[in-house]
N, C-alpha and C positions, 0 to 999 in steps of 0.2 A: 080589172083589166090586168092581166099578164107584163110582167117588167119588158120593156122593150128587148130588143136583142134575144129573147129565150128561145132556145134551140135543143135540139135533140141531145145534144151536145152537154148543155145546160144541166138535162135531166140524167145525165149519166155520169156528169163530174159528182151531182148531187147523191145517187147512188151509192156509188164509192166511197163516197162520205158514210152513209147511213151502214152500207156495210162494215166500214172498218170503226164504227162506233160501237154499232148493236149485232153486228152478224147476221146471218140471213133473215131470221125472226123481223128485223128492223125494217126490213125493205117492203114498203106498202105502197100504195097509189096515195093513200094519207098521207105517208110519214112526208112520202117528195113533193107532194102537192105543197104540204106546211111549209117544207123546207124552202122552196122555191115560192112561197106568197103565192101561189094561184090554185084557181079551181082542180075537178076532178075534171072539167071539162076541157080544159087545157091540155090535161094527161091524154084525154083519150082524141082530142086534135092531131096530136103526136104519134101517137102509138091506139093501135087495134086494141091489143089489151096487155097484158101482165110480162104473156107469155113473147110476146114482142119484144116488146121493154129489153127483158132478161138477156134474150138475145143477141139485140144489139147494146145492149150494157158489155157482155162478152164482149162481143166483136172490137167495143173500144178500147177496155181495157187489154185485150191483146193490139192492138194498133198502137197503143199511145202509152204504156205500162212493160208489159211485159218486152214488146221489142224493145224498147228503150233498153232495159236492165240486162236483154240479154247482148247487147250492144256494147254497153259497158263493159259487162264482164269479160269479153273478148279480149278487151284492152288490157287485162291487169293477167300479166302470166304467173304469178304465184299463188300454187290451187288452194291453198289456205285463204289467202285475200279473195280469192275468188268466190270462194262457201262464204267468206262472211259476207262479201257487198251482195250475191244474194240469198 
């Protein structure tokens, strides 16, 4: 049985994870299924397939990553502090 509360959401924080651990190689329907304790069937409850997934794996991390940082960096007007926060 799938952890309560698991959402798309879930599977795309996880992701990111697996990304910024292993790099794209790392990103399986395996590796998230482990990561998250549940099935393959789970994954595809969720998502059609892979290519879905990836998609909206994007669409989050621009939602919820990227705006963020480029938000930030508006804030800070010295273009050197700027390159490094991102």
């Amino acid at each position: 049985m799938p952890p309560e509360g698991l959402s798309q959401r879930a599977y795309c924080e996880a992701g990111l994870e697996l990304l910024a651990e292993g790099g794209h190689e790392s990103l399986t329907i395996a590796a998230l299924c482990d990561r998250l304790g549940v099935t393959k069937g789970s994954f595809y409850h969720h998502f059609v397939d892979m290519a879905e997934y990836v998609g909206l794996l994007l669409e989050h991390w621009e939602a919820e990553h990227a705006t963020r940082l480029i938000t930030l960096s508006e804030s800070v007007t010295d273009p050197e502090e700027r390159y490094d926060l991102l």
